[in-house]
KEKE-3310 file (N, C-alpha, C; in steps of 0.2 Angstrom, whole numbers, plus 5000, padded with zeros to 4 digits):
npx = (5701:5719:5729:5746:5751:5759:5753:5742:5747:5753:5743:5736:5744:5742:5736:5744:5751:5765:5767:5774:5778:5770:5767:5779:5776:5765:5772:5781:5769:5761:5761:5763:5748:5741:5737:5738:5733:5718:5707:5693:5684:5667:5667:5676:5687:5704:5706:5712:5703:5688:5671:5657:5639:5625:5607:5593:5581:5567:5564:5562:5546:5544:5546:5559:5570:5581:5594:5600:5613:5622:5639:5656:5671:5690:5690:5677:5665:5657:5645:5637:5622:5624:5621:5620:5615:5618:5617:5620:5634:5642:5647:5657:5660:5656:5664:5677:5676:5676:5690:5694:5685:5680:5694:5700:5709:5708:5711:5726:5744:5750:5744:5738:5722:5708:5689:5678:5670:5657:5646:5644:5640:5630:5635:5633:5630:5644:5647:5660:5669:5677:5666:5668:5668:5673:5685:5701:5712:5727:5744:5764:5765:5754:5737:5719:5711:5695:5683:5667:5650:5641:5630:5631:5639:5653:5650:5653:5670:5669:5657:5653:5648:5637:5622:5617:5599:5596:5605:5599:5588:5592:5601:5622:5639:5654:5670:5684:5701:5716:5731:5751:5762:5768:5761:5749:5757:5757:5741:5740:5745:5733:5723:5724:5717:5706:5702:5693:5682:5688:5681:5684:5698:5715:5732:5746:5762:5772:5771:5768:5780:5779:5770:5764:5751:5741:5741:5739:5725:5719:5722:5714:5715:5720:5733:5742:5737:5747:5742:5729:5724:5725:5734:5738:5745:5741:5745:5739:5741:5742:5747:5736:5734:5727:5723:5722:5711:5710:5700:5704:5692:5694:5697:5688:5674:5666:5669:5671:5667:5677:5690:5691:5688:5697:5707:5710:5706:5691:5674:5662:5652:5641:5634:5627:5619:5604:5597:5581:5581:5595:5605:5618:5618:5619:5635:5644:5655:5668:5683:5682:5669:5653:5641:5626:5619:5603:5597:5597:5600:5605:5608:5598:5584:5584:5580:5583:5581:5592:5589:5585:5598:5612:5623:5639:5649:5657:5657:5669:5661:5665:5669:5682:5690:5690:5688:5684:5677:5675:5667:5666:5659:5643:5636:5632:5627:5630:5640:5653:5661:5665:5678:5682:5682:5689:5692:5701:5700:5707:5703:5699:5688:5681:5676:5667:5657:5652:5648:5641:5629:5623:5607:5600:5604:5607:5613:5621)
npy = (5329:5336:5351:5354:5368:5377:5377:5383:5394:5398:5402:5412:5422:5428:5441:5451:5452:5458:5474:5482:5470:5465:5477:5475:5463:5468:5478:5469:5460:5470:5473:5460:5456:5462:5461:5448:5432:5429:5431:5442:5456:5463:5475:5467:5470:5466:5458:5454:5445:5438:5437:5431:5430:5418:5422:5415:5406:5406:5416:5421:5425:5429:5426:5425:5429:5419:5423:5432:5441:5445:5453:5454:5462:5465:5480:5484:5488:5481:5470:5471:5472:5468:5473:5462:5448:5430:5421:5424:5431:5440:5451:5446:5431:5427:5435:5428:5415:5419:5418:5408:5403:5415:5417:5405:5398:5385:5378:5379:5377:5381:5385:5377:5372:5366:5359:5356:5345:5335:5335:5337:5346:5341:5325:5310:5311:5305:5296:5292:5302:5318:5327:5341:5357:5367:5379:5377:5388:5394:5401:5399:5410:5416:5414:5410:5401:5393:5393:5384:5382:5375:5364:5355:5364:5374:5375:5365:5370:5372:5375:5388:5402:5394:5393:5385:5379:5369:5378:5387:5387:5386:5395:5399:5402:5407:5410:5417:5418:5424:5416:5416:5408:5399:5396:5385:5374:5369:5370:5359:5348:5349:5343:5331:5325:5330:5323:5329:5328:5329:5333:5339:5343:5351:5348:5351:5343:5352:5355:5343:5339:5347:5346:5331:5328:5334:5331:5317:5315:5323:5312:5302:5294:5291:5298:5293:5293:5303:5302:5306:5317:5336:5352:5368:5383:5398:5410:5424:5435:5450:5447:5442:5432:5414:5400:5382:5370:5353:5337:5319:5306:5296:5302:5303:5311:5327:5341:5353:5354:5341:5345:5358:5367:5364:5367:5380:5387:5390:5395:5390:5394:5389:5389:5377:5367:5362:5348:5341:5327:5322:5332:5335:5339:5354:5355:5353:5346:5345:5353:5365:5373:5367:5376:5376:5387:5395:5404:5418:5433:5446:5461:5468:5467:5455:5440:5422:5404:5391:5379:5381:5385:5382:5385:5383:5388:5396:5405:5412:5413:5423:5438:5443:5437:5433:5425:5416:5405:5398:5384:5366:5356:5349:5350:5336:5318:5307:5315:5313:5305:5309:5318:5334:5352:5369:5383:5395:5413:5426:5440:5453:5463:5452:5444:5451:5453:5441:5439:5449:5444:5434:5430:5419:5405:5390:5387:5373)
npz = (5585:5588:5580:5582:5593:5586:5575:5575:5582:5569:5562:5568:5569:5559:5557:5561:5550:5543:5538:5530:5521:5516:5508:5498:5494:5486:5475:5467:5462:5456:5444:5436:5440:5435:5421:5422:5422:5434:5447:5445:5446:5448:5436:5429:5429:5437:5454:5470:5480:5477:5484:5483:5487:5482:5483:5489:5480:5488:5498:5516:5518:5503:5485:5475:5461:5461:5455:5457:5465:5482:5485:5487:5490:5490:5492:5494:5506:5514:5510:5494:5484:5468:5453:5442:5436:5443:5431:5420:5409:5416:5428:5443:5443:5429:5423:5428:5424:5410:5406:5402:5396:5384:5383:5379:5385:5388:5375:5378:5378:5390:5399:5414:5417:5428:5430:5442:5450:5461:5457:5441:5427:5415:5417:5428:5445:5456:5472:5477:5472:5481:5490:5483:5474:5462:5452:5446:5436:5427:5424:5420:5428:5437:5441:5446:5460:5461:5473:5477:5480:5468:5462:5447:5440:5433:5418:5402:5394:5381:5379:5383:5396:5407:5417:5429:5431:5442:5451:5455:5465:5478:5493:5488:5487:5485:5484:5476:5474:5468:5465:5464:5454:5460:5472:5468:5469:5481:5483:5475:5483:5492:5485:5483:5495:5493:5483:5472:5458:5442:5431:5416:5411:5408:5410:5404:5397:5399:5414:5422:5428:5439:5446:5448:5454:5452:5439:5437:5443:5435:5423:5428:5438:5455:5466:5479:5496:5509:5522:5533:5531:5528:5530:5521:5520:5510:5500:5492:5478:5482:5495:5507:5517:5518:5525:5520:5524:5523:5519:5518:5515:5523:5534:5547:5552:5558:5548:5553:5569:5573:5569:5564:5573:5584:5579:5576:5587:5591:5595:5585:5574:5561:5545:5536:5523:5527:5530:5535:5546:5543:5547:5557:5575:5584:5594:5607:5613:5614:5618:5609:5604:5591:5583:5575:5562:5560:5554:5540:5539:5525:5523:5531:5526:5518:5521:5525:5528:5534:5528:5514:5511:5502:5504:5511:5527:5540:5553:5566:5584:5593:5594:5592:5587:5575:5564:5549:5538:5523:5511:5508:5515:5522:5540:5542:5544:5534:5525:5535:5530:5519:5506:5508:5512:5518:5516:5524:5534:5540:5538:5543:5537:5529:5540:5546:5536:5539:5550:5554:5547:5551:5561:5570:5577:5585:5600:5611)
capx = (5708:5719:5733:5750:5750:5762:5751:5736:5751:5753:5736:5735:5749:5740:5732:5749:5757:5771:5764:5781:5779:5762:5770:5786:5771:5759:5773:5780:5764:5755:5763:5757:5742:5733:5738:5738:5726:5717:5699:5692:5678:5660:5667:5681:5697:5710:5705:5716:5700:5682:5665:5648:5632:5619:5600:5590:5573:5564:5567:5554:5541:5543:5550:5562:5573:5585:5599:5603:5617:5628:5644:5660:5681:5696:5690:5671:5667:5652:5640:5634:5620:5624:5618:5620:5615:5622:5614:5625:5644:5643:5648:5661:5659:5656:5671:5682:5678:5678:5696:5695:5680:5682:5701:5701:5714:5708:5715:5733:5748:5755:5741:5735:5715:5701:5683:5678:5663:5654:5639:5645:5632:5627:5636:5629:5631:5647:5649:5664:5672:5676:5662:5669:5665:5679:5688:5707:5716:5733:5749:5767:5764:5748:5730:5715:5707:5688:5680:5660:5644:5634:5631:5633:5642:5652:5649:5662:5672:5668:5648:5654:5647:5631:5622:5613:5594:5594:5608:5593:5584:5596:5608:5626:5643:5660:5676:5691:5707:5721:5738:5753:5760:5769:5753:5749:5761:5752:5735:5740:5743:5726:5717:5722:5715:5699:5697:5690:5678:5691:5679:5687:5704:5722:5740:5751:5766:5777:5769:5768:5784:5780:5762:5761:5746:5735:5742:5736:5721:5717:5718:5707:5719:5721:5739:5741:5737:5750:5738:5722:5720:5733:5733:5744:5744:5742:5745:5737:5745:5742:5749:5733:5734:5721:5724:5715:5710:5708:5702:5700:5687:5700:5696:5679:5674:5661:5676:5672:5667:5683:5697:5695:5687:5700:5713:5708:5705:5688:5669:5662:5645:5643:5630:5627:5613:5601:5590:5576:5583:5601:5610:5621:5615:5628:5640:5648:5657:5674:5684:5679:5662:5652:5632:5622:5615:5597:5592:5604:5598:5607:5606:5590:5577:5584:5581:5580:5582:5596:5585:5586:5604:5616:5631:5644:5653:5656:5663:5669:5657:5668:5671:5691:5696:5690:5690:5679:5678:5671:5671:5662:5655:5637:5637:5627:5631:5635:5648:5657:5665:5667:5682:5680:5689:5687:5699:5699:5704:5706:5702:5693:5680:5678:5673:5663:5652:5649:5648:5633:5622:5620:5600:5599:5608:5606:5616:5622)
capy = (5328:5343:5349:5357:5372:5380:5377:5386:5400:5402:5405:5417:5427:5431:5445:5452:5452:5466:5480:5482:5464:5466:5483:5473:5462:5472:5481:5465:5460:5473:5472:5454:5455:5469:5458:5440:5427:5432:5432:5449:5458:5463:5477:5463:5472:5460:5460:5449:5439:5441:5431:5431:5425:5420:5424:5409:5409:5407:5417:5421:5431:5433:5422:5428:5425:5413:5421:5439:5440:5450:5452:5457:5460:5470:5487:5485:5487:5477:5466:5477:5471:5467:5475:5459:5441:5425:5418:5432:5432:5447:5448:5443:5425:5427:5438:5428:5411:5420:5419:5400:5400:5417:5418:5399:5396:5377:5377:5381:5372:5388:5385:5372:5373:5362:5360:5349:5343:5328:5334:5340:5347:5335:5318:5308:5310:5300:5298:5290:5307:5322:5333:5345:5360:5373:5380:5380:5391:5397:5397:5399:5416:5415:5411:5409:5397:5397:5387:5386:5375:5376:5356:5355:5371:5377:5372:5362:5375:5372:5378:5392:5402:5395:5392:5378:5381:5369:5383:5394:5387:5387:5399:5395:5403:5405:5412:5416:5421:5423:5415:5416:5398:5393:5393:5380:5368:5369:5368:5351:5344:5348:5340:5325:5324:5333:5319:5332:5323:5333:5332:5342:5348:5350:5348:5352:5341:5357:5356:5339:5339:5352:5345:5328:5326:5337:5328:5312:5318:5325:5308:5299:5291:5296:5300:5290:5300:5301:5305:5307:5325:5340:5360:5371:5391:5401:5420:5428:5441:5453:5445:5441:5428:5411:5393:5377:5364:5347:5330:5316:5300:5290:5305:5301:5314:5332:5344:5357:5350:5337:5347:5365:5372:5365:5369:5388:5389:5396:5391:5392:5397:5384:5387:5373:5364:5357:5347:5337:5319:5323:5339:5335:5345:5359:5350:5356:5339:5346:5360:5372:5371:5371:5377:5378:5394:5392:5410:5421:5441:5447:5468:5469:5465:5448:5434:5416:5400:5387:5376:5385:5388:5377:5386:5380:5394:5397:5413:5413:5415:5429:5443:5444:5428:5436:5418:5415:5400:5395:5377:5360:5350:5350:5346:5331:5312:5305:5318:5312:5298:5310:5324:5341:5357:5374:5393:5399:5422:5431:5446:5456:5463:5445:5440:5457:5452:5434:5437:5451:5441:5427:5429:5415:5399:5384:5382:5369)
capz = (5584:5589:5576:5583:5594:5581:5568:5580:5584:5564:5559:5574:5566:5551:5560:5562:5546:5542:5535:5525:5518:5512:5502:5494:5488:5480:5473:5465:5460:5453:5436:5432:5443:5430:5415:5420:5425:5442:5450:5440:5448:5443:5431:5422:5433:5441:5460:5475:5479:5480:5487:5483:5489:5478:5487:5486:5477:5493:5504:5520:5514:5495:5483:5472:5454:5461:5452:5462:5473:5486:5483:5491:5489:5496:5490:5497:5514:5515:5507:5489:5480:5462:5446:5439:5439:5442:5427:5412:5408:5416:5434:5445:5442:5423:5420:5431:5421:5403:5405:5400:5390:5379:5381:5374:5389:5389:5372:5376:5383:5392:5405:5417:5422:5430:5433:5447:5454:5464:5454:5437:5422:5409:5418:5434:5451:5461:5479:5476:5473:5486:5492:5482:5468:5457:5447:5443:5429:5429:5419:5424:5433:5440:5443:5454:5462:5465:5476:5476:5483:5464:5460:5439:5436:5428:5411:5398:5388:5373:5378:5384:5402:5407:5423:5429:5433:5448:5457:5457:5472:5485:5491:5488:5490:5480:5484:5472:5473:5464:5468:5460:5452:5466:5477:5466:5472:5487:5480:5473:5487:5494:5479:5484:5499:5492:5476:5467:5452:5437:5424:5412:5414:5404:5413:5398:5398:5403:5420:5425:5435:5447:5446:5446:5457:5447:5431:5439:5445:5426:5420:5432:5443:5462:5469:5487:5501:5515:5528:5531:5530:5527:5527:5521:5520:5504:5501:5487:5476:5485:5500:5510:5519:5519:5524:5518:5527:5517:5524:5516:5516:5527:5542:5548:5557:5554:5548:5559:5575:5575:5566:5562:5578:5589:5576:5576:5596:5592:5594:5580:5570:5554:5541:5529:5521:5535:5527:5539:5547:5540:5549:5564:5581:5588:5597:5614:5617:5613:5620:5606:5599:5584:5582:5567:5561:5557:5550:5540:5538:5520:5518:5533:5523:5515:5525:5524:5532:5532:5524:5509:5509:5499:5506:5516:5530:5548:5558:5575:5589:5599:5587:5592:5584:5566:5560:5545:5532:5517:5511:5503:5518:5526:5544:5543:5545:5528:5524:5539:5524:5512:5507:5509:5514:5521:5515:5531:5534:5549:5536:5546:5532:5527:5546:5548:5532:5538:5556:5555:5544:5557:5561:5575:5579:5591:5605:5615)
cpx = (5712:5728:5737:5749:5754:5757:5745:5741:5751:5750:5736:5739:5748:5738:5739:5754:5761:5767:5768:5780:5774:5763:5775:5781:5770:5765:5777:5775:5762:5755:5758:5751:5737:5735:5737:5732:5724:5709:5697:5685:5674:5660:5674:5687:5698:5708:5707:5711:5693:5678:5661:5644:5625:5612:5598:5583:5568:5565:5560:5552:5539:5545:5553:5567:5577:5592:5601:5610:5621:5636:5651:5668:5685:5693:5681:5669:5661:5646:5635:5629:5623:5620:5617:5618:5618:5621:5617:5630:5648:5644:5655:5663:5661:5665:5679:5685:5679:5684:5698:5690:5680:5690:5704:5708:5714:5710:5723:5738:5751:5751:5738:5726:5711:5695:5682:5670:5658:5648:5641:5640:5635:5628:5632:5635:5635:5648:5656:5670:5671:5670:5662:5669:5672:5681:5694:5711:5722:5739:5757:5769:5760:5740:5726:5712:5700:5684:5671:5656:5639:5637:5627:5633:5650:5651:5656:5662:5670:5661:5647:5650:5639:5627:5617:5606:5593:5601:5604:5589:5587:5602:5614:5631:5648:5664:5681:5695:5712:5728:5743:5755:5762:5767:5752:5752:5759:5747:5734:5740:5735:5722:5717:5719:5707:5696:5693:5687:5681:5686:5681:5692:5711:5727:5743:5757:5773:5776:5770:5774:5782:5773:5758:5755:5741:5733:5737:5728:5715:5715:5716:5709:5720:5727:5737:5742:5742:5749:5732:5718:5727:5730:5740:5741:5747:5743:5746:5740:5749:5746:5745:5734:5728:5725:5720:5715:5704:5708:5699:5695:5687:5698:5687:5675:5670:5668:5678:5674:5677:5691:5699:5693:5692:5707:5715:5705:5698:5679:5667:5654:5645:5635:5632:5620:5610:5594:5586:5580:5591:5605:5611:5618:5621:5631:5645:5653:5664:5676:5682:5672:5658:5644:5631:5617:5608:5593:5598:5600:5604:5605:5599:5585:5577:5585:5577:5583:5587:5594:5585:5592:5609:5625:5634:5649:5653:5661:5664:5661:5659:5671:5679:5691:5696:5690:5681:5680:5675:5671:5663:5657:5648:5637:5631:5632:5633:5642:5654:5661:5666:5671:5679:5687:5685:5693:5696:5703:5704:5705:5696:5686:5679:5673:5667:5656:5648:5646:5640:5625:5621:5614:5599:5602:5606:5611:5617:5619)
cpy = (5335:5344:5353:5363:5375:5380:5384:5394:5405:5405:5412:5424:5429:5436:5452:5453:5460:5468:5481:5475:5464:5471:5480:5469:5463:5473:5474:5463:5462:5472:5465:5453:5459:5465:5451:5438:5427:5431:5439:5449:5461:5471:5473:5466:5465:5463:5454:5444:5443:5433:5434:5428:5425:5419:5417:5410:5410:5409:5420:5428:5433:5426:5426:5425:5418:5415:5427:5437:5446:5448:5456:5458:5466:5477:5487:5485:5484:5474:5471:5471:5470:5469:5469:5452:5437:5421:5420:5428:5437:5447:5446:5435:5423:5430:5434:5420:5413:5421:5412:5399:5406:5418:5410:5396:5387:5374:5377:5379:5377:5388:5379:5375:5366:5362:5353:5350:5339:5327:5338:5343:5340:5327:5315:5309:5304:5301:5298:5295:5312:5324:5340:5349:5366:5372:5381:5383:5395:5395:5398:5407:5417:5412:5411:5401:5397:5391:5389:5379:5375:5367:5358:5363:5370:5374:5368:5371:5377:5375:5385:5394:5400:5393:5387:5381:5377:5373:5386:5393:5389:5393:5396:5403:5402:5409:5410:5419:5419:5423:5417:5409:5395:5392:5386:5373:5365:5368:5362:5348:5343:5345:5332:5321:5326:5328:5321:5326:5327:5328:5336:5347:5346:5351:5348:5348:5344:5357:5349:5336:5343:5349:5338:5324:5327:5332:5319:5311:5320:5317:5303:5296:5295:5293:5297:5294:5298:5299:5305:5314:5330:5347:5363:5381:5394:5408:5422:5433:5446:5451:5443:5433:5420:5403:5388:5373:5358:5341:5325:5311:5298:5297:5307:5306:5323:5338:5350:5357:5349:5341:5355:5371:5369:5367:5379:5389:5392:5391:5396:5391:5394:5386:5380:5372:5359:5355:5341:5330:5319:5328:5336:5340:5348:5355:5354:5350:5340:5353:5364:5368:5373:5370:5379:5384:5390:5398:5413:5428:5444:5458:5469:5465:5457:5439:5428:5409:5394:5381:5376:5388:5384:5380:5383:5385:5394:5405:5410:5416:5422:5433:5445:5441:5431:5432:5416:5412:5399:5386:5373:5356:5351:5348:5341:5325:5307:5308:5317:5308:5301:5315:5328:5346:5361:5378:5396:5407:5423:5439:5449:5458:5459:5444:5445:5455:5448:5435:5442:5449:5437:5431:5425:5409:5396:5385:5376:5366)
cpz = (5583:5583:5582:5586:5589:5578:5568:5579:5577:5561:5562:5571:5562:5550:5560:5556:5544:5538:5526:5519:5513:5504:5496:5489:5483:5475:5467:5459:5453:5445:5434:5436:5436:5422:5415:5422:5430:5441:5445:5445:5444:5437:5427:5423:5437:5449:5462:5477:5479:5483:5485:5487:5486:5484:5485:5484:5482:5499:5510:5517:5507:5492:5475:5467:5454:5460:5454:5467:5476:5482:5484:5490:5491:5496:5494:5504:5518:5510:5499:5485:5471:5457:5441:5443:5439:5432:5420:5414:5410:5422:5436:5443:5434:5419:5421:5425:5413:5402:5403:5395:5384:5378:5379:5380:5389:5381:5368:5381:5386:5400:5408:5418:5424:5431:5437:5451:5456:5462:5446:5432:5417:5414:5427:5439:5455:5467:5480:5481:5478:5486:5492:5475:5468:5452:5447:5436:5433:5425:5425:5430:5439:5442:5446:5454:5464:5466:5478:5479:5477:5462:5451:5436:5437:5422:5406:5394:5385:5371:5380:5392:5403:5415:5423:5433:5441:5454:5458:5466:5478:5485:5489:5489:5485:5482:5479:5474:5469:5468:5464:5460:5458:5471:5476:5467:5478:5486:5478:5478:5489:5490:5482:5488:5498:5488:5473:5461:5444:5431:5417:5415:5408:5409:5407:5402:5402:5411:5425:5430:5440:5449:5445:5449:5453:5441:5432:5441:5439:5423:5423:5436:5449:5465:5476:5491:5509:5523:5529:5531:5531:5528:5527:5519:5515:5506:5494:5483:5478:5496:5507:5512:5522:5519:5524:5522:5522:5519:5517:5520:5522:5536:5540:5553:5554:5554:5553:5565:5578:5572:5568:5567:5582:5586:5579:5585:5597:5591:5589:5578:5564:5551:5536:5527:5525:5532:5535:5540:5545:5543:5556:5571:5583:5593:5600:5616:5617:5615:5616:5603:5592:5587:5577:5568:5558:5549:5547:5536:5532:5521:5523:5531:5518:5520:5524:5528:5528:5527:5517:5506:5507:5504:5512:5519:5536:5547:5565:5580:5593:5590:5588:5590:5577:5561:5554:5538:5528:5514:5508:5504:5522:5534:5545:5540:5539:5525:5529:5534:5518:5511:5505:5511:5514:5520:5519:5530:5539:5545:5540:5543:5532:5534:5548:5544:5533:5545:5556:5550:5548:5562:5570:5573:5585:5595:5608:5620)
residu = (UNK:UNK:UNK:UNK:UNK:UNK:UNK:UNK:UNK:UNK:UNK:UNK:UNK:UNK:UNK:UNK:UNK:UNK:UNK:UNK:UNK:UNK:UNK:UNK:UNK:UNK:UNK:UNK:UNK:UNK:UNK:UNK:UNK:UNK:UNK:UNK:UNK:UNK:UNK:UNK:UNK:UNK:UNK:UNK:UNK:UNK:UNK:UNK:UNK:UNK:UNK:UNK:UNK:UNK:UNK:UNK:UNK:UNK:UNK:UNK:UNK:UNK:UNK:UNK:UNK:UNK:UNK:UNK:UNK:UNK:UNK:UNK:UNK:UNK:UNK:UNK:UNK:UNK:UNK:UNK:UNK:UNK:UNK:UNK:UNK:UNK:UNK:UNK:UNK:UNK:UNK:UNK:UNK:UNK:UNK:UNK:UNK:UNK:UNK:UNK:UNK:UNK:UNK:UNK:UNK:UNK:UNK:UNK:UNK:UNK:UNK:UNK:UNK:UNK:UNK:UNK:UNK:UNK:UNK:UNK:UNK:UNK:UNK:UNK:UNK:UNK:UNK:UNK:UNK:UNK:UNK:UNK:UNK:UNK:UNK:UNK:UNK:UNK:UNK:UNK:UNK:UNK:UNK:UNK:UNK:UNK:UNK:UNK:UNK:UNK:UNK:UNK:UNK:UNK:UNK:UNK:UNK:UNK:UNK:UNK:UNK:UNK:UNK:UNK:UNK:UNK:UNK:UNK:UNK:UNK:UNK:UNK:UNK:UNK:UNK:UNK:UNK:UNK:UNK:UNK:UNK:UNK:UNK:UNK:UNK:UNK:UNK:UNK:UNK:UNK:UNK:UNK:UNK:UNK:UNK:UNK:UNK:UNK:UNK:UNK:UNK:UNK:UNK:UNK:UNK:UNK:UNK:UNK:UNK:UNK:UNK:UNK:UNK:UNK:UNK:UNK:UNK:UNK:UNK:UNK:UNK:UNK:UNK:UNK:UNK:UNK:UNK:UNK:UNK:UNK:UNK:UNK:UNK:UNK:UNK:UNK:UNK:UNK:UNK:UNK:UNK:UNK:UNK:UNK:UNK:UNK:UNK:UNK:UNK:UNK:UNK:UNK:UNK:UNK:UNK:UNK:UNK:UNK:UNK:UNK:UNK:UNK:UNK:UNK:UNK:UNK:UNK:UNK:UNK:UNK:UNK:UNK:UNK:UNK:UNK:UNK:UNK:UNK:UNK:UNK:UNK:UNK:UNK:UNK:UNK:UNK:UNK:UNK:UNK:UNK:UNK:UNK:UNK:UNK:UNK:UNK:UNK:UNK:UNK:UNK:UNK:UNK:UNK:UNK:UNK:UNK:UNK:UNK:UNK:UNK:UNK:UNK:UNK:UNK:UNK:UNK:UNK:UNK:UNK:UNK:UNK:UNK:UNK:UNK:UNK:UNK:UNK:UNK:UNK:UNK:UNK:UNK:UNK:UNK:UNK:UNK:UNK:UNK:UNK:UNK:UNK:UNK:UNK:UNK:UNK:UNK:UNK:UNK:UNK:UNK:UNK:UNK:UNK:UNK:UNK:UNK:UNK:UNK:UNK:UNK:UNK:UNK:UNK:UNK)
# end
C-alpha cells in the first residue's frame, strides 16, 4: 500500500536540510539540552541520540558474555566497542534511564514517563498488546524517546536499573533520542497505533490536555484509532531529522514489505529474528523490495547469524538512498496482526554503520 508522493518527496528532503536551520537550532537548544532530560552517552553527557548493539552470546565461532555491545552517536564515526556492559548503570543505556530511577523522575508531577513492553519483567506475556518495547521520559521542555527490541526490560522504578538475564542471548538493538515536548505530541499519536503494553507510567494531571492519548493509554484504556496506520516526522534537539512509521493490528500486512519500502522508494535489506518455520521469504512481488539479511559482520571479527539476533533494522540496498530503520517487528507471519513501528534517518553515519555490517542476505 503506497503513501503519498509528497510524503516520499518529504522524507527525501531530509537529506537536504538548511545548514542555517540546523545552526538556529543547536543554538536554541543547547542551553536546555546540557541541563535537561535527554538521551545521555556512555560518559553521563547530554547527546542528540545515540544506538547501540548488544552482541549476542553466540556468535559463530566462540561464544561469549551476552552483555558487550557496540555503540554509536553524532560525535562517533563508526561502530566503537564499549568499555562497558549492558548489564551495569553505567553506559549509554544505564545513564540514559537513571534519570528516572536515580533522579526519582517517576516520582514527580513536572514530568511524564513510560515503560512499555509486549513482554515486560516480573508480569506475563500478552499478544493482545503491540509488538512493541521503550522508554518515555520528558517534562515540559524535553525528553527522549528510546526505542528497543529487549523482552522484560527495563525494570519498574522503584527496583532500580536492572537487566534481564534472558536479553543475554540474543542480539538486540535500541535507539534514543531526545526531542523537545512538542515532539511528543506527535509521539502520542503513534502510541496509539502501536498499543504499547504501559506497564508502568505517570501522566500528571498538568499534562493530560495536551496528552490525552498517553493519559488514556497510562490507565489501561486504548484511544480509537482513526486509521489503520499513521507516520509523522520528528526532529530532535538538535535538529536531526527522523520519521516514524506506526501500523496498527487493523493493517494486516509485513511492515516493510507492504508500507515502508514503497513509502521510501527503496529496496530494502531487513534484519530481524528468523526463527525456523516462522520468517517470511525476501519478497520481490512489489515495486520495491525487501530481503532478509542472514549474516551480520560487527568490527571484522564479530560475526553472527540472524538466528541469534533479536534486533529489528533494515538499510537500503543502493547506498544513495541512505535509508536506514530501526523498529519492533520480525518479518515473519504472525506479526503481520500485530502493531509495530520503525524511526526511519537518512543520517548518513547511521546508514554507513548499518549498511557495512550486512555479511550476506537472500535475494529474490
Amino acid at each position: 500500500m503506497l503513501c503519498s508522493p509528497q510524503l516520499r518527496e518529504s522524507f527525501s528532503m531530509a537529506a537536504h536540510l538548511s545548514s542555517c536551520l540546523q545552526i538556529v537550532v543547536m543554538f536554541l537548544c543547547c542551553t536546555a539540552c546540557s541541563t535537561g532530560i535527554s538521551c545521555r552517552n556512555e560518559a553521563g553527557e547530554p547527546v542528540d541520540w545515540f544506538i547501540i548493539y548488544k552482541l549476542p552470546k553466540y556468535k559463530i565461532g566462540e561464544v561469549g558474555s551476552g552483555v558487550d555491545y557496540m555503540y554509536l552517536d553524532p560525535s562517533v564515526e563508526n561502530w566503537q566497542m564499549s568499555k562497558f556492559t549492558v548489564n551495569i548503570s553505567q553506559g549509554a543505556i544505564g545513564n540514559t534511564l537513571n534519570q528516572l530511577y536515580m533522579g526519582k523522575a517517576y516520582k514527580s508531577n513536572s514530568s511524564v514517563y513510560a515503560l512499555y513492553n509486549d513482554a515486560p519483567p516480573i508480569l506475563d506475556y500478552r499478544e493482545e498488546y503491540g509488538h512493541t518495547k521503550g522508554v518515555l521520559l520528558f517534562d515540559r521542555s524535553q525528553g527522549f524517546w528510546l526505542s528497543h527490541t529487549i523482552p522484560h526490560f527495563p525494570s519498574f522504578p522503584e527496583r532500580g536499573y536492572l537487566y534481564p538475564s534472558s536479553g543475554k542471548v540474543n542480539g538486540q538493538t535500541a535507539l534514543c533520542v531526545t526531542y523537545q515536548y512538542e515532539q511528543f505530541l506527535h509521539i502520542a499519536k503513534q502510541m496509539v497505533y502501536l498499543y504499547p503494553r504501559f506497564y508502568n507510567c505517570s501522566v500528571p494531571a498538568a499534562f493530560s490536555a495536551d496528552l490525552p492519548q498517553l493519559a488514556q493509554l497510562c490507565e489501561g484504556s486504548r484511544p480509537p484509532l482513526g486509521s489503520d496506520k499513521g507516520v509523522e516526522q520528528l526532529f530532535s534537539v538538535h535538529g536531526e531529522k527522523f520519521v516514524s512509521f506506526a501500523k496498527s493490528e487493523r493493517f494486516v500486512d509485513d511492515i516493510y514489505t507492504g508500507w515502508v519500502a514503497q513509502v521510501l522508494d527503496a529496496d530494502l535489506l531487513v534484519e530481524t529474528w528468523q526463527r525456523q518455520g516462522h520468517m517470511l521469504p525476501s519478497n520481490c512481488s512489489l515495486p520495491k523490495h525487501t530481503m532478509n539479511i542472514k549474516r551480520i559482520r560487527l568490527s571484522g571479527s564479530v560475526l553472527f547469524q540472524s538466528y541469534h539476533d533479536h534486533s529489528k533494522w533494515c538499510v537500503s540496498q543502493a547506498y544513495e538512498n541512505q535509508v536506514t530503520c530501526l523498529g519492533d517487528l520480525n518479518r515473519e507471519r504472525a506479526q503481520l496482526w500485530r502493531g509495530g513501528g520503525l524511526i526511519c534517518s537518512l543520517n548518513p553515519s547511521i546508514y554507513k554503520a548499518f549498511r557495512q555490517v550486512v555479511d550476506w542476505y537472500i535475494d529474490c
